[in-house]
N, C-alpha and C positions, 0 to 999 in steps of 0.2 A: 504494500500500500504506500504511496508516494506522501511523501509528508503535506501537511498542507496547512503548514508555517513556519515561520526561518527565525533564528536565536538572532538577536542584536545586542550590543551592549548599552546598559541602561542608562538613560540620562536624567538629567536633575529634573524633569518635570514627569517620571517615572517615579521617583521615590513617597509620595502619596500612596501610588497603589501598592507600593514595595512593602510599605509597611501596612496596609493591607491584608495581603497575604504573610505579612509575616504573621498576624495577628491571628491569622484563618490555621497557621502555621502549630500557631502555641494551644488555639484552641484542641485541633488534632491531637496534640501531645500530652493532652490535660495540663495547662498550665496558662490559663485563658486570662489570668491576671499577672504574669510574669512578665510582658512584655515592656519594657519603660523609654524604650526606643523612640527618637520624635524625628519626624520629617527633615528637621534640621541635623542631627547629628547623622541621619542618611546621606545626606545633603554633604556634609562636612568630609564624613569616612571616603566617599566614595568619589566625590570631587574636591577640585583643589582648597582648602577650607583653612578652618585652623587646627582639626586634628588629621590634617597630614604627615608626611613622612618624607621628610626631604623635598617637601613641595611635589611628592607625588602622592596620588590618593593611595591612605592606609590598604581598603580593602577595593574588589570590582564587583561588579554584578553584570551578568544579561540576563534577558527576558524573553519574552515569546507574548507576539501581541495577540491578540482573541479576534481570530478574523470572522466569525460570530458578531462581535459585538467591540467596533472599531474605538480605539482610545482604551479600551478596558486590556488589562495581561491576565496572560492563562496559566504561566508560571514564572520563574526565577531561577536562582542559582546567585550566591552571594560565597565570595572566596576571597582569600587571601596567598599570597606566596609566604611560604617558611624555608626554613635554609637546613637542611640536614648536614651534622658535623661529619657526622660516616660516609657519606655519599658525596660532601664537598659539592654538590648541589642544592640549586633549591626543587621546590613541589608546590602543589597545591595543598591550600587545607580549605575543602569544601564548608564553610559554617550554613549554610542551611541549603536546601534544593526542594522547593513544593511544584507543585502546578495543582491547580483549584479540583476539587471533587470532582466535578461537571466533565472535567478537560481529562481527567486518567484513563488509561488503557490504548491514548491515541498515539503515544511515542514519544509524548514531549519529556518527560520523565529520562525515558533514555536516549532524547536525544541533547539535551541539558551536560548528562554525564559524556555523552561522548564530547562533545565542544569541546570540555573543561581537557578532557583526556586528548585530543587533537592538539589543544593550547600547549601542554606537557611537553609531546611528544614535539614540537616545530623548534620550542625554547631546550629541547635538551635536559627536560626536567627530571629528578628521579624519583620522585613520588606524587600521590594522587592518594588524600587522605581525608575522613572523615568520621564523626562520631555517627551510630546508631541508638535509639532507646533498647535495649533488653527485649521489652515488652512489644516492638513494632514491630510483629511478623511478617507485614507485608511487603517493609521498608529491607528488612533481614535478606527474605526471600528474590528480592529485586534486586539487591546490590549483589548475592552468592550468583544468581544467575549471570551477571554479567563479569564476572571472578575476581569477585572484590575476598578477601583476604582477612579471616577477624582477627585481631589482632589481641587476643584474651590475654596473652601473658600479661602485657602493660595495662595498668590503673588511672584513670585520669585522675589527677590531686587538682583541687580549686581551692584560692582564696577570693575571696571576698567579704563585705562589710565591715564590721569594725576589726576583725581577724586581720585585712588588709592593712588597713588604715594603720593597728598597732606594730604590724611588721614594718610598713613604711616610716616610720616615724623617726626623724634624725636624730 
């Protein structure tokens, strides 16, 4: 079945819907009040702002527009580059990848990871990384079929809130 919408990368009058679907994002994941994300620090991350990185944007995104329903996206993909010490490379590290309920089973899902995975492979990259919930079978089942790799041994460690704040402290 021939695709019948093409990935673009997102621009600042996308970030509305970005967050959006991030929101549609958190709700899926049970955690429909987690998200604290504003237009403007989309805005900031992802174009040249003030939480840049050398005056390039921190993280990228592309999209896929809803040729359905023109102006509206059907999904996303939001990444950043990491630098692996082993590998003397950098990679991807995918932070989130949705496309809307309505819009699943039509490709866009895999064809989001392929971009990213194309992006990789042109830059010489050597990895292509992302977290999964435990609990998202569907999510599980969709990344094994395209031979994604779980990575059990490692533990992800987070700080945050005042745990950060007392670590940072001069």
């Amino acid at each position: 079945m021939p695709k019948q919408f093409e990935i673009r990368p997102a621009q600042v009058a996308d970030c509305a819907q970005i967050l959006d679907l991030i929101k549609e994002l958190a709700l899926y994941e049970k955690e429909p009040d987690a998200v604290e994300t504003t237009v403007k620090d989309l805005e900031e991350a992802l174009f040249v702002g003030s939480n840049t990185f050398n005056n390039q944007p921190a993280c990228y995104a592309v999209v896929i527009d809803d040729q359905d329903n023109p102006g509206k996206l059907s999904g996303f993909a939001l990444y950043m580059l990491h630098f692996s010490t082993w590998t003397g490379k950098y990679g991807i590290y995918l932070e989130d990848l949705y496309v809307r309920e309505t819009k699943r089973g039509l490709g866009m899902g895999k064809s989001l990871l392929e971009h990213l995975a194309q992006i990789c492979v042109k830059k010489d990259y050597a990895r292509f990384e992302w977290w999964v919930l435990d609990w998202n079978t569907p999510a599980w089942d969709f990344y094994l079929a395209k031979g994604s790799i779980p990575m059990t041994e490692w533990t992800m460690h987070r700080m945050q809130g005042q745990a950060l704040k007392d670590l940072g402290k001069n």
